[in-house]
C-alpha positions in Angstrom: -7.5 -50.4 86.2 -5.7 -52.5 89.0 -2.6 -51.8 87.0 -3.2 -47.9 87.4 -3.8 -48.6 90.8 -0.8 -50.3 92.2 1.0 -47.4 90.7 -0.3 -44.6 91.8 -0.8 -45.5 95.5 2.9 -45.5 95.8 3.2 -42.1 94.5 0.4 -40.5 95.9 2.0 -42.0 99.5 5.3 -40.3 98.7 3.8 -37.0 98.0 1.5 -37.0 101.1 4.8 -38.0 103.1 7.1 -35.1 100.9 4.1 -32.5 101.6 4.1 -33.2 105.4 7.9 -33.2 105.5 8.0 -29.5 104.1 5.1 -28.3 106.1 4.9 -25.2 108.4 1.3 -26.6 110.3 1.8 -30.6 110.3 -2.1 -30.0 112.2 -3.6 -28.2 109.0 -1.9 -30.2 106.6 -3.6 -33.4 108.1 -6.8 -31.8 108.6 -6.4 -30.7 104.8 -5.8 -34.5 104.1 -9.0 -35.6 106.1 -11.4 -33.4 104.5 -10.2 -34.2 101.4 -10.5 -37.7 101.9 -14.3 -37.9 103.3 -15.4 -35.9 100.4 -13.9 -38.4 98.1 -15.0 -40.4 100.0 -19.0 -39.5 99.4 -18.8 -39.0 95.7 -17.5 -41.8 95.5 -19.4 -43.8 97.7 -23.1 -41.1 96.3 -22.7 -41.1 92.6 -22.8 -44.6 92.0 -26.0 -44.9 94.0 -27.1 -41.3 92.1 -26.6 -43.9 89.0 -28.5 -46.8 89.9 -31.1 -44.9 90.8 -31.7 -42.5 87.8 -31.3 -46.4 85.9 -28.4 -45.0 84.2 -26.5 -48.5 85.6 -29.4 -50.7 84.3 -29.3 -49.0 80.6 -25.2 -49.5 80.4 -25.7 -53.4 81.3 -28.6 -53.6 78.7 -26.5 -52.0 76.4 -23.8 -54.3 77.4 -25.9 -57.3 77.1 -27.3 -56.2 73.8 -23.3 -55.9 72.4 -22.5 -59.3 73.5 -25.2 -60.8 71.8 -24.8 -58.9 68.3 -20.9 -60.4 68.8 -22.1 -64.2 69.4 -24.8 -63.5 66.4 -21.7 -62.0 64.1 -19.9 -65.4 65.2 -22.5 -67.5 64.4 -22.9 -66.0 61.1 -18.9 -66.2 60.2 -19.1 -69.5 61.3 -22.3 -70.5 59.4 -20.9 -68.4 56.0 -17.8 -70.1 56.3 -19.1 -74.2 56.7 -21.8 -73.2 54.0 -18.1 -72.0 52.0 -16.3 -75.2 52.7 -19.2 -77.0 51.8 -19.7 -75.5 48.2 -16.1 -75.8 47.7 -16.1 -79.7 48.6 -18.9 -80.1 46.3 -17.1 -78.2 43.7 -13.8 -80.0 44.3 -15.7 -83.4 43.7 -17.6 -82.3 40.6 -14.3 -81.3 39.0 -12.6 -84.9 40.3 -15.7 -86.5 38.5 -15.3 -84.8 35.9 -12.0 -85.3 35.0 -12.5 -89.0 35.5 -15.2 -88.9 32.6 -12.5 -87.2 30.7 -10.0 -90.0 31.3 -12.4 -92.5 30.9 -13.3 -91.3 27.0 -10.0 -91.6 26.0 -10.0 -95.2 26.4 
C-alpha cells in the first residue's frame, strides 16, 4: 500500500496544481479543495472508530489469529508427515541392505 502511495501523491499534486492553473475563481477552487479535504478527513478518521466499536476490528484480528495458527498446525503436520516418511524409508532402506547381505552370505 506504501507503493500506491508514493505514487499517487505526486499525481494527485499535479492535478490540484493543473486544476488551479485553469481556474476562473482560484477562491472557490481552494475552498472546493478544503471541504473536500475535512470530509476525508472524518471518514477517515470516524469509520475506523465506527469499526472498533461495532467489534468488527476485534472479529478480523480473531480471524487473523485463527489463520495463522491453522498455517503453523498445517506446518507442523508437513513437517511431522514428512520425518515419520524419512523415517519409514530409512527403516526400509536398511531392511533391504540386510537383506541383501543374507543373500550374499548363502551363497558362500
Amino acid at each position: 500500500m506504501h507503493i500506491i502511495g508514493r505514487l499517487t501523491a505526486p499525481i494527485m499534486w499535479f492535478f490540484i496544481s493543473e486544476g488551479f492553473h485553469y481556474t476562473h475563481d482560484a477562491k472557490k477552487y481552494i475552498t472546493r479543495l478544503g471541504v473536500f479535504a475535512l470530509v476525508r478527513f472524518f471518514v477517515i478518521l470516524v469509520f475506523p472508530l465506527l469499526k472498533q466499536y461495532n467489534g468488527e476490528k476485534g472479529e478480523a484480528t480473531r480471524m487473523k489469529q485463527a489463520l495463522q495458527l491453522q498455517r503453523e498446525q498445517n506446518k507442523l503436520e508437513r513437517k511431522t508427515v514428512s520425518r515419520e516418511q524419512k523415517l519409514a524409508e530409512a527403516k526400509r532402506q536398511f531392511a533391504l541392505r540386510q537383506q541383501k547381505k543374507k543373500e550374499k552370505h548363502k551363497g558362500r
